[in-house]
N, C-alpha and C positions, 0 to 999 in steps of 0.2 A: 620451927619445930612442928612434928605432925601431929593433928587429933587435939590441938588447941581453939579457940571459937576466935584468936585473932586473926584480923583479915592479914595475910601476906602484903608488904609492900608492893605496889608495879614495879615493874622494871625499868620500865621507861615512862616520862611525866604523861600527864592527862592532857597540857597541849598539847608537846608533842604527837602523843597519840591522836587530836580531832585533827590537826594540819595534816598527817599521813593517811590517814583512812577516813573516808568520806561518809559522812554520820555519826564517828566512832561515838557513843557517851549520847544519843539521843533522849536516851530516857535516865538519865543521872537528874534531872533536874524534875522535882517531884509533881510539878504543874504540871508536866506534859505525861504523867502515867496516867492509864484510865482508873486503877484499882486506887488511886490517890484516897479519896473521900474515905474509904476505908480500910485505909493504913496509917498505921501509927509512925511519921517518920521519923526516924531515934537513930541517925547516923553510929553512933558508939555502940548499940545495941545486937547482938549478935545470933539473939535468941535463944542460945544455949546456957543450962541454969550450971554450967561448972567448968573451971579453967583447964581441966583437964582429966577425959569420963574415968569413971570405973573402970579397973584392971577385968577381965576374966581370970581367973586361977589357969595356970598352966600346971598342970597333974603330971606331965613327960615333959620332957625336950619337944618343941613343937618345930617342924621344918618351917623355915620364912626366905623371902629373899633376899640375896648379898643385898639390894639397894635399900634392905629398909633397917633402922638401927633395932626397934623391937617388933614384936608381934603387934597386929592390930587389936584394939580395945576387947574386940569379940573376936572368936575365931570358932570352928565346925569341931567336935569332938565327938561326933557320930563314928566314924571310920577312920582312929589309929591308925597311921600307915604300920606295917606288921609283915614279917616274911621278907624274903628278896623282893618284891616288889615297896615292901616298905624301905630296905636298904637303899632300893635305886630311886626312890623320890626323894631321899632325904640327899641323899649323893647330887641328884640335881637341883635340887636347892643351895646346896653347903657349896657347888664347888661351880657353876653358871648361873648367872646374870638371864634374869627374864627376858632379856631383850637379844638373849640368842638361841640357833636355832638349837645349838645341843640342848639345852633346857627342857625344851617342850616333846622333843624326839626324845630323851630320856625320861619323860613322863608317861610319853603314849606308852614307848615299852615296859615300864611298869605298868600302865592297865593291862597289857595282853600276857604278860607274866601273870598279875592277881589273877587273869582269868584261867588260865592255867592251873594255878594256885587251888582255886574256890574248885574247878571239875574236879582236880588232884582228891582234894578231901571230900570232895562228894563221894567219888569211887569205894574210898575207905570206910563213909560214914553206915550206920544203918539203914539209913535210907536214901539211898542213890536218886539223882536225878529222874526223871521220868523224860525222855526225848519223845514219847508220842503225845503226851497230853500236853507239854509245859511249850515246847514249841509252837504249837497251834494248827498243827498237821492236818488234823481231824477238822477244821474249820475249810480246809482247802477243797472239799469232797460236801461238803453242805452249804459254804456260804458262796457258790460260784468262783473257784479260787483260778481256774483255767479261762473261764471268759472273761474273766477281768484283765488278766496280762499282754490277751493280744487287741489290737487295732486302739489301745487307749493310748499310747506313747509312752510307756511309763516306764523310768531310769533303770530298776531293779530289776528287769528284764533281762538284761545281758549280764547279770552277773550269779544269777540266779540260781544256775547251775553246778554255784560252787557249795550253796546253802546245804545240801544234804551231805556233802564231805566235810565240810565244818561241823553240821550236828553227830552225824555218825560215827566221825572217827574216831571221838575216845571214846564211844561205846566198841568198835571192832578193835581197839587196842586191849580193851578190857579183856573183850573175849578172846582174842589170841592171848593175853597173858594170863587168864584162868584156862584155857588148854592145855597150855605148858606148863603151869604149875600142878596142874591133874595130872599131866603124863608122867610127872618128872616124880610125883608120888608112888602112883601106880608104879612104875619099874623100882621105885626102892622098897616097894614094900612086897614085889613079887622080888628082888634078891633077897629081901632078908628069910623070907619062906622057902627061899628055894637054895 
């Protein structure tokens, strides 16, 4: 059972094990450790003061993986999975095995959905993102952002390109969809006058 202070049995015997692998168990035998003198040798002794720790409260359904039977002792309760990206973590938890690759490709796209998510309601919020300060734009033009990129060899150079279409574009999404909502005003409000 997991999260107990008993040692697991081997799987296979301790001869066995030195006849096969060459050293195996060199330091099992407490004479040949250096930290000896100031170790208390207590074979039974596990160092942990409880057979099995304290629960955390679980306050929701928490996502875990098929291979384990519950939640570990502790777990993160900073960031609720929440939204469709919280559906599709729990989705990859509840329905793949960590040890395949749908699992983890189903996690990355819930982080680029929350990100999605998180602009989404920025747009809406009172106070929308800021793309020229929060980015670091302004650093590129005072802290040497152009001499730095060439002759040093560095990765993010060839992709670099793509960085101002990633920040920009849901700001020009904004502003085409406030155009169109202005114009689409404007003309109802000159038929209702006219």
């Amino acid at each position: 059972m997991a999260y107990t202070p008993d040692k697991p049995a081997l799987p296979v015997s301790i001869d066995e094990l030195r006849t096969r692998i060459p050293g195996w168990g060199a330091d099992l035998d407490p004479r040949d450790r250096p930290s000896v003198p100031r170790e208390r040798f207590d074979p039974g002794a596990s160092g942990a003061h409880w057979d099995f720790p304290d629960r955390q409260p679980e306050k929701w359904p928490r996502e875990r993986s098929i291979e384990h039977a519950f939640l570990t002792p502790v777990f993160g309760t900073s960031c609720p999975p929440a939204g469709l990206s919280g559906a599709i973590r729990k989705y990859a938890y509840r329905r793949y095995s960590e040890g395949r690759a749908a699992h983890w490709l189903l996690l990355i796209a819930a982080d680029r959905v929350n990100s999605v998510e998180a602009n989404l309601a920025s747009m809406v919020s009172r106070r929308p993102d800021n793309p020229i300060t929060e980015t670091g734009i302004l650093s590129e033009f005072s802290h040497h952002g152009l001499s730095s990129r060439f002759g040093k060899k560095r990765t993010d150079v060839k992709h670099q390109w793509l960085d101002p279409i990633i920040v920009t574009a849901p700001w020009a999404l904004r502003g085409v969809l406030a155009y169109r909502l202005g114009r689409g005003v404007l003309r109802r409000t000159r038929l209702v006058r006219g």
